[in-house]
C-alpha positions in Angstrom: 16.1 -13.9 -103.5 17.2 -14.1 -107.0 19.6 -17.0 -106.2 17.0 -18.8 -104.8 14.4 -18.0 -107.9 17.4 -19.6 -110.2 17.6 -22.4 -107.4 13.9 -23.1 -108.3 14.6 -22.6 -112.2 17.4 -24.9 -112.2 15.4 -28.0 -110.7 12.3 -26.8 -113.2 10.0 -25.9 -110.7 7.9 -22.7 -109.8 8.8 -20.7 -106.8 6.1 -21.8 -104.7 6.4 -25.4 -105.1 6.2 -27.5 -102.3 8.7 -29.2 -100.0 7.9 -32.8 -101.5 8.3 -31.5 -104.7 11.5 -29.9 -104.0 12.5 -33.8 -102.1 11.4 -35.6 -106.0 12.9 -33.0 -108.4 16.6 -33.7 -106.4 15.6 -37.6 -106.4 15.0 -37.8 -110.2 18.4 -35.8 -110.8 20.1 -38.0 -108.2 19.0 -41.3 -110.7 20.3 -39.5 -113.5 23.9 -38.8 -111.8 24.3 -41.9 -111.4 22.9 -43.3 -114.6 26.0 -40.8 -116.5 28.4 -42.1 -114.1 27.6 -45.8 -115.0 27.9 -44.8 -118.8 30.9 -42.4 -118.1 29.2 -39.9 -119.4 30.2 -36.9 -116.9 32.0 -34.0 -117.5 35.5 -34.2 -117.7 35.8 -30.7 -115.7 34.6 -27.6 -114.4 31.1 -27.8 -112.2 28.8 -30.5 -113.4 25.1 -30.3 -114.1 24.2 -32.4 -110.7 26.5 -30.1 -108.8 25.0 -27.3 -109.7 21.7 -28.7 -109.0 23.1 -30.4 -105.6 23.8 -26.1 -104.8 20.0 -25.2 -105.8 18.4 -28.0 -103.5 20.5 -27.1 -100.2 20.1 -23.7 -100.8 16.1 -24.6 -101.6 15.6 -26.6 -98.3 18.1 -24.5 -96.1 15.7 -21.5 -97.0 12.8 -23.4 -95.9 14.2 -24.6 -92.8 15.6 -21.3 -91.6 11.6 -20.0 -92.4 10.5 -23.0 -90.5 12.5 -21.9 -87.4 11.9 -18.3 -87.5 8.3 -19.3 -87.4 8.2 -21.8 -84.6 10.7 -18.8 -82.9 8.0 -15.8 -83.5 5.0 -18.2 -82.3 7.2 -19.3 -79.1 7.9 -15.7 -78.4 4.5 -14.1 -79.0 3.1 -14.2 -75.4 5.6 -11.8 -74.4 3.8 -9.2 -76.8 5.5 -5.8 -77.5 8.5 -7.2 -75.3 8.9 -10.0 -77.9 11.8 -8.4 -80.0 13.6 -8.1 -76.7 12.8 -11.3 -74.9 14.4 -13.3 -78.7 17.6 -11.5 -78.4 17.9 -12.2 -74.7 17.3 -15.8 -75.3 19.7 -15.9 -78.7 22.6 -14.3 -75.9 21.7 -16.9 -73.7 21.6 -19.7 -76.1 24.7 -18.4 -78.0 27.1 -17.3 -74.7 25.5 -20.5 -72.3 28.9 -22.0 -71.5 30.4 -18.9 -70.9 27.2 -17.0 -68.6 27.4 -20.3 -66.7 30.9 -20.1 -66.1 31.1 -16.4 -65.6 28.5 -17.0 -63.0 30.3 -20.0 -61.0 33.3 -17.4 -61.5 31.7 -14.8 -59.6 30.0 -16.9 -56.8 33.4 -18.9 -56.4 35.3 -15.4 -56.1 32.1 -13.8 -53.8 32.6 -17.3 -51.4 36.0 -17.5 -50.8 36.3 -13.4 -49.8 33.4 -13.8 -47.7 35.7 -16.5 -46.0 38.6 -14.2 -46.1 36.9 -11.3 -44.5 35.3 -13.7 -41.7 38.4 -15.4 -40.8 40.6 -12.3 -41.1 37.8 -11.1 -38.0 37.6 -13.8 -36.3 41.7 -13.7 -36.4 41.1 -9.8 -35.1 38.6 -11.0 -32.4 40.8 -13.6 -30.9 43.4 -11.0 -30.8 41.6 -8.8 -28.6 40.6 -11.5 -26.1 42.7 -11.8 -22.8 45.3 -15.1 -23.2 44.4 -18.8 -22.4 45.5 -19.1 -19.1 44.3 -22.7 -19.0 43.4 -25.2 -21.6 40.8 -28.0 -20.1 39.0 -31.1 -22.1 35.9 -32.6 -20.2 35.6 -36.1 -21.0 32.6 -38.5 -19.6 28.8 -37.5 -18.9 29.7 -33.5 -18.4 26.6 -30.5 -19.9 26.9 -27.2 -19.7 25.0 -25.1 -18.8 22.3 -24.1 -22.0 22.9 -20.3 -21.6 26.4 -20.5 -22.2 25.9 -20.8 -26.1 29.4 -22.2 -27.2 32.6 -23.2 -25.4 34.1 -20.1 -25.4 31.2 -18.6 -23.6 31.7 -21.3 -21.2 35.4 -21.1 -20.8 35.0 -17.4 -19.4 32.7 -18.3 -17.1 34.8 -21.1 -15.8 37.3 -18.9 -15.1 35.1 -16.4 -12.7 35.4 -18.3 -9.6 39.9 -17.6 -10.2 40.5 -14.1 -10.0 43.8 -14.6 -10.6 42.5 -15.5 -13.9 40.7 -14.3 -17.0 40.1 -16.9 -19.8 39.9 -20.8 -19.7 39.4 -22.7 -22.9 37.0 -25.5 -23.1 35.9 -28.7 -24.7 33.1 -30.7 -23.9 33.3 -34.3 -25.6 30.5 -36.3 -24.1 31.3 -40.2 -23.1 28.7 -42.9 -22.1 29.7 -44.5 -18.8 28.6 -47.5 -19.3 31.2 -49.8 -21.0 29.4 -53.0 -21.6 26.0 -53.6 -24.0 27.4 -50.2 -25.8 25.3 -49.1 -28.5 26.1 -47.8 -31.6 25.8 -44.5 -30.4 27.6 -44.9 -27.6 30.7 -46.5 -29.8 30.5 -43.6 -31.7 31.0 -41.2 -28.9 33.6 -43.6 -27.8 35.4 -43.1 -31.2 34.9 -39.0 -31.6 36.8 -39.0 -28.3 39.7 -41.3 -29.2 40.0 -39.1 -32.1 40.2 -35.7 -30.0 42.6 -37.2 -27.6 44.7 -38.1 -30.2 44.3 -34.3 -31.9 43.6 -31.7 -28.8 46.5 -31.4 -26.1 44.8 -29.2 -23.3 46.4 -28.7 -20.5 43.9 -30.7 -18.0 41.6 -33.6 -18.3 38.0 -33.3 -16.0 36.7 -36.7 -16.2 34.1 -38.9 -14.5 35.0 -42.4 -13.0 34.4 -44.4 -16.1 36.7 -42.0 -18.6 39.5 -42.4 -16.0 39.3 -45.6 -15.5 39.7 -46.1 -19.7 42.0 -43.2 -19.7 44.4 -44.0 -16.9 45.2 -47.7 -18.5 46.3 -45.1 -22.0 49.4 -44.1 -21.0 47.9 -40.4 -21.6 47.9 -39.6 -17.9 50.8 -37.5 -16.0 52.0 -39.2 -12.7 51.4 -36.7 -9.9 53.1 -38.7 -7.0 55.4 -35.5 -6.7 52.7 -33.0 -6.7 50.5 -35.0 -4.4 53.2 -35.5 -1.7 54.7 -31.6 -2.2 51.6 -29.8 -3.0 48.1 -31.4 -2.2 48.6 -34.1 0.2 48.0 -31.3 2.7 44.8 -29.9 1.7 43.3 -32.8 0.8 41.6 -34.7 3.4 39.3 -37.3 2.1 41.6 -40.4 1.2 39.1 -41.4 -1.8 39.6 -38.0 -3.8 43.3 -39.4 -4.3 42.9 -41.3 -7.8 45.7 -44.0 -8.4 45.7 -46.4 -11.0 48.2 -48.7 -12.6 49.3 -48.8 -16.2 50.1 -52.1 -18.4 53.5 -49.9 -18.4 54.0 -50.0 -14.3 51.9 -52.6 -11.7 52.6 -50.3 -8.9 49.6 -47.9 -8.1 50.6 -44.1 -8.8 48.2 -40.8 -8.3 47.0 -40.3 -11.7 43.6 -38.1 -10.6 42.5 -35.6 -8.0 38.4 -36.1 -7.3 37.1 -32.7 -6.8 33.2 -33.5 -7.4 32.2 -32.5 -3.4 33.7 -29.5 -3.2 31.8 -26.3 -2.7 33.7 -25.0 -6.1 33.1 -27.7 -7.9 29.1 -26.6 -7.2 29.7 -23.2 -8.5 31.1 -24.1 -12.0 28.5 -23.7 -15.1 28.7 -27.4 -15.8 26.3 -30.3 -14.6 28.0 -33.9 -14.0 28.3 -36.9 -12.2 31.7 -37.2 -11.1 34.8 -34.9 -12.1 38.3 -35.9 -11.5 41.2 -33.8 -13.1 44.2 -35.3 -14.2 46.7 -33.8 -16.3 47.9 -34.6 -19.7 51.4 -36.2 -19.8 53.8 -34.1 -20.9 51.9 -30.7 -20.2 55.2 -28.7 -18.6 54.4 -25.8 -19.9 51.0 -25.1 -17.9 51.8 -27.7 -15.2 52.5 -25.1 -12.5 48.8 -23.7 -13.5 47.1 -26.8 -13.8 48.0 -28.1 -9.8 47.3 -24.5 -8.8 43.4 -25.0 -10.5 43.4 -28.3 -8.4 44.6 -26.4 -4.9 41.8 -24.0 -5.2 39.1 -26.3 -4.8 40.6 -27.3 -1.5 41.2 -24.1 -0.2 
């Protein structure tokens, strides 16, 4: 306080003078600064006169300011009451540490995220573990539902496997296709395009399709040829000429068996899913399951 009673002394003006008395004291010895330094009439060293005045006025108006604040800080804080004290220090942390609360915070939600995504996949990984193997991997493609109470596909793949005892565990897909290929909308182009992008992803062992997805299918190339099967395998059992899907490809004019139709048969009844049609074909190249996937056909003739 004495500094600041000398501040006040130094411009000539008593301790309560006003802030706009303060402003045309340092205006009057800001004139006559620059009135010595026109006649060269300043010191030639050590601390001036107007830099020692220059210290009393910030020191002046830096007081009042600082009292200003403090003020407009106690008025602003007041509703909190007795809890006032404590509510200005919280919001001084706050103001002070902002950056670094708000990136402490992201810190600990980013951390909190990504274990709960640890600890959820490393179950799920521990789940799938414990379930029997895939005997059978299976896309439907075309206008296939299942059955609402089977709540995802894995639900569903189970219960497609019931009616095979000789088997415990399919897995499923259900992509839905529009069978109408002319006037599509832009919902049904849409569907058109999720699919393209599945079949060029997923590679299940067996395709269950309706007329119109085999017809676009068996013109892809994506098809296995099951001339050999058919003759060796199913020719037998199957006695309705129009289950026997052919085709021909861009690749080959000559009509080959590219789809077994299996939509009248009393199995086909049983299974959780509702449809149309259903044809299963088999994806080209499917080696590994192919002994399976013809032995899934066979049963529905049996």
């Amino acid at each position: 306080m004495d500094e600041l009673k000398k501040a006040y002394e130094l411009l000539g003006l008593p301790e309560n003078a006003s802030r706009e008395e303060v402003e045309k004291a340092f205006d009057i010895e800001l004139r006559k600064s620059r009135s010595r330094q026109n006649t060269n009439s300043t010191e030639a060293s050590g601390e001036s006169e107007f830099d020692q005045k220059l210290k009393a006025y910030k020191l002046i108006t830096g007081h009042e300011d600082r009292q200003k604040i403090e003020t407009m800080s106690r008025e602003r804080f007041e509703k909190w009451g007795k809890h006032a004290g404590t509510a200005q220090k919280l919001d001084d942390f706050f103001r002070i540490y902002k950056s670094r609360v708000i990136i402490g915070v992201l810190a600990a939600i980013i951390l909190i995220v990504g274990l709960t995504t640890y600890l959820n996949h490393r179950e799920e990984q521990q789940r799938l573990a414990s379930l029997p193997p895939i005997d059978l991997s299976m896309m439907f493609i075309g206008n296939f539902t299942s059955d609402p109470k089977y709540e995802n596909e894995e639900a569903l793949g189970f219960a497609m496997a019931e009616p095979f005892p000789e088997w415990s565990r399919f897995e499923t897909t259900i992509t839905y296709l529009p069978s109408k290929t002319e006037n599509m909308t832009s919902a049904d182009l849409a569907y058109q395009q999720k699919a393209m992008a599945l079949l060029s992803t997923e590679e299940p062992d067996i395709y269950i399709l309706d007329q119109a997805s085999f017809d676009w299918l068996s013109d892809g190339g994506i098809l296995e040829n099951l001339d050999t099967e058919y003759n060796d395998q199913l020719k037998t059992l199957i006695t309705n000429d129009s289950d026997v899907k052919k085709a021909q490809t861009k690749e080959d004019t000559q009509p080959h068996v590219y789809g077994i139709r299996v939509a009248d048969t009393t199995l086909a009844g049983q299974l959780p899913v509702a449809k149309e049609d259903m044809i299963i074909s088999l994806r080209i190249g499917s080696s590994e399951n192919k002994n399976k996937a013809i032995q899934f056909i066979k049963h529905f003739f049996e």
